[in-house]
C-alpha positions as CSV (number, residue, x, y, z in Angstrom):
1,X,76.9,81.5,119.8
2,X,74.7,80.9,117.0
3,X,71.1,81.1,117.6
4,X,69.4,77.6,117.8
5,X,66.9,78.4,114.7
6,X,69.4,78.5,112.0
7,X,70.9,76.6,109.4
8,X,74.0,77.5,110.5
9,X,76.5,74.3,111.3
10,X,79.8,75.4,113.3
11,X,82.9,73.6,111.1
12,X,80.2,71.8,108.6
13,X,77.8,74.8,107.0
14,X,78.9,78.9,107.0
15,X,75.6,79.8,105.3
16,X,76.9,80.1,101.6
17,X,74.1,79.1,99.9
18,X,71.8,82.5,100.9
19,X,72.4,85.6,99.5
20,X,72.9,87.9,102.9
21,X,72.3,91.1,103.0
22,X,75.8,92.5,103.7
23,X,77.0,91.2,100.0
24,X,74.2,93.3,98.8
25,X,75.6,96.1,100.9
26,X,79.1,95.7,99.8
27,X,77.7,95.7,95.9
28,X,76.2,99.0,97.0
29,X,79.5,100.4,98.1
30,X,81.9,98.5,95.5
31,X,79.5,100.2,92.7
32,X,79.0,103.6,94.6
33,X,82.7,104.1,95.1
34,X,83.6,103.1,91.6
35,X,81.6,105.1,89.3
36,X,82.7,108.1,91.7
37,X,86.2,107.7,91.2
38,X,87.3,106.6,94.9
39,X,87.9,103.4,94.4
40,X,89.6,101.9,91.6
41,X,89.7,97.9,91.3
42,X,91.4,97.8,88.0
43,X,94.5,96.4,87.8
44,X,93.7,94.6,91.0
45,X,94.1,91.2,92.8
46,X,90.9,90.5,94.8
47,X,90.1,87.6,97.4
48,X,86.8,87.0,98.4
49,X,86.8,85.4,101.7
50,X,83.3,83.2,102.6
51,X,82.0,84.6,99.1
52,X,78.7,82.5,99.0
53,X,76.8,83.8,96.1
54,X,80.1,85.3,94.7
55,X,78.1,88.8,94.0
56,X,81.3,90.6,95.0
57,X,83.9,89.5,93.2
58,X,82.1,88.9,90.3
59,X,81.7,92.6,90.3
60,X,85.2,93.1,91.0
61,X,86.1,91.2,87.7
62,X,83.7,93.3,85.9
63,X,85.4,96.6,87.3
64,X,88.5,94.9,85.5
65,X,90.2,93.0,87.8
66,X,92.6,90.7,86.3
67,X,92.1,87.7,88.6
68,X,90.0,86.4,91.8
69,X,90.1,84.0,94.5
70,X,86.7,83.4,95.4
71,X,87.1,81.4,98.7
72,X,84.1,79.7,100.8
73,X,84.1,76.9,103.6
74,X,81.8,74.5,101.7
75,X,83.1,73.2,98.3
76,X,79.3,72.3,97.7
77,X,78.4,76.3,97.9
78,X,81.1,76.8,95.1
79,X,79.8,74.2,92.8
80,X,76.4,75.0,93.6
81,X,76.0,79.1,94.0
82,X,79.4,80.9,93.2
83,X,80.2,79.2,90.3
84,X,76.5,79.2,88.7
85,X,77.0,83.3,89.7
86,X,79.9,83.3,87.2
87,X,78.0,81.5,84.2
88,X,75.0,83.6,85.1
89,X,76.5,86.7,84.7
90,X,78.4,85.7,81.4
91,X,82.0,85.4,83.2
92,X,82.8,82.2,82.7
93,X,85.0,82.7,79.8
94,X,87.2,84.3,82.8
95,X,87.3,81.0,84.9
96,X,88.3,79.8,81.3
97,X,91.3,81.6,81.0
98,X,92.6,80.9,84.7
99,X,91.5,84.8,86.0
100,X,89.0,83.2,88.8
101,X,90.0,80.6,91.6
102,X,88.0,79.0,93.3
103,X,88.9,77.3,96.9
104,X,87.0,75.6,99.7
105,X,88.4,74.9,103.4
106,X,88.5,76.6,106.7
107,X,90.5,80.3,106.8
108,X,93.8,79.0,108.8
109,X,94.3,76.1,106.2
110,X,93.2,78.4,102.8
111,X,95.9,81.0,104.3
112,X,98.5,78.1,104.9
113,X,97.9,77.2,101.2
114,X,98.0,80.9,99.4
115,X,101.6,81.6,102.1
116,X,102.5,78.4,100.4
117,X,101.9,78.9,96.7
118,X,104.1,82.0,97.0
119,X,106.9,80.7,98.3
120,X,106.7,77.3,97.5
121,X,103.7,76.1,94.5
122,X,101.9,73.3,95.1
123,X,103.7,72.4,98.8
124,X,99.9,72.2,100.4
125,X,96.5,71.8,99.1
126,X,94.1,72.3,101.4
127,X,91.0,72.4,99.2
128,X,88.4,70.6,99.3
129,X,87.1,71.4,96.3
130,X,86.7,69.0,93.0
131,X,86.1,69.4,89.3
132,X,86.5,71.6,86.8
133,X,87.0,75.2,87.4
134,X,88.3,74.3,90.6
135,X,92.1,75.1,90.8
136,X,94.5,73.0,93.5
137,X,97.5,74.5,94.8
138,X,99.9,75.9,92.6
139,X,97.9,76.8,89.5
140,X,95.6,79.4,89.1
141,X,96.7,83.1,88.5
142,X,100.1,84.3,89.5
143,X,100.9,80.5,91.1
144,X,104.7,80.2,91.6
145,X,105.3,83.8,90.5
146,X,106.3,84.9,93.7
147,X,103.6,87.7,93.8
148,X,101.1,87.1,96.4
149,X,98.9,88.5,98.3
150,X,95.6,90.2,97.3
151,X,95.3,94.5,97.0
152,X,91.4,93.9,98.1
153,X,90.1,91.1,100.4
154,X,86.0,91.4,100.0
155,X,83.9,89.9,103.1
156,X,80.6,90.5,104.4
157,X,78.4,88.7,107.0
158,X,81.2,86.1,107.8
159,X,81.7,86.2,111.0
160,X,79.1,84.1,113.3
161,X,81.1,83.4,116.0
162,X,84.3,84.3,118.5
163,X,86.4,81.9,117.8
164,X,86.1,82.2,113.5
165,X,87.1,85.8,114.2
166,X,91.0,85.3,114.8
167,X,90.9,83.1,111.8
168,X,89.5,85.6,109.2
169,X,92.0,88.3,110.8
170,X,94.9,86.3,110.5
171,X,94.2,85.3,106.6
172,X,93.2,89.5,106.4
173,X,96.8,90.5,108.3
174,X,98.9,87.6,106.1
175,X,97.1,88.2,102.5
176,X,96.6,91.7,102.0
177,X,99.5,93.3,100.1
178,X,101.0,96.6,101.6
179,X,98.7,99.6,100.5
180,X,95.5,96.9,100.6
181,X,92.3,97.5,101.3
């Protein structure tokens, strides 16, 4: 359970709107193993599941991904942190041209929603997200294409209880491509 001093609101508020110290960790690694050759994100679809900040797969984009789904329970922390991370960091022309996604909603329904799109666009639209930049069901990159399913799934410090666990792993086990990381 979630200790009684924090912020933290079970089904209400994940904590998106701090920059934990796992994202900054898996900068460190998404950088380290990059510029060493061991991990290669170009030419790769990314999800970002409880991005917060964003950090992540903003990176991933800069590393020359062609398209993100940045993905957080609170619609507000998109609007208010992820989306600024974008502007901030000059990618913006990138949300622009369709490349970034960006979804609010619990794991089970988000999950729901991508199986959807790639069988059937637009069938259910779980977000809970408004305004521009904000893509509903069945646009976005590679909506109604038939190709879904992400070759990276980033995630750090998003876990804070027992029963969120099952949920993350079942959007992990449905949404990574074969090969995935």
């Amino acid at each position: 359970s979630v200790a009684a001093d924090t912020d933290l609101v079970p089904d209400v508020y994940e904590g998106g709107f701090k920059l934990w110290e796992g994202a900054r960790d898996l900068l460190e690694v998404l950088h380290d193993l990059s510029h060493c050759g061991e991990l290669t994100i170009a030419g790769a679809r990314i999800l970002e599941a409880g991005c917060g900040a964003g950090l992540p797969g903003a990176y991933a984009m800069r590393l020359g991904a062609p398209s993100v789904v940045m993905q957080d329970y609170n619609a507000a922390v998109l609007r208010e942190v992820t989306m600024p991370t974008f502007r901030l960091n000059a990618l913006w022309p990138l949300v622009d041209e369709g490349r970034v996604r960006f979804i609010s909603g619990d794991w089970t329904c988000v999950n729901a929603m991508l199986l959807a799109e790639g069988a059937y666009p637009g069938d259910i639209d779980c977000t809970l997200s408004h305004g521009k930049g904000l893509a509903p069901a069945g646009e976005g990159p590679d909506a109604g294409s038939g190709a879904y399913g992400f070759d990276f799934i980033l995630s750090a410090e998003t876990i804070y209880s027992t029963a969120a666990a099952p949920r993350l792993w079942e959007l992990v086990r449905t949404q990574l491509r074969p090969g995935g990381t």
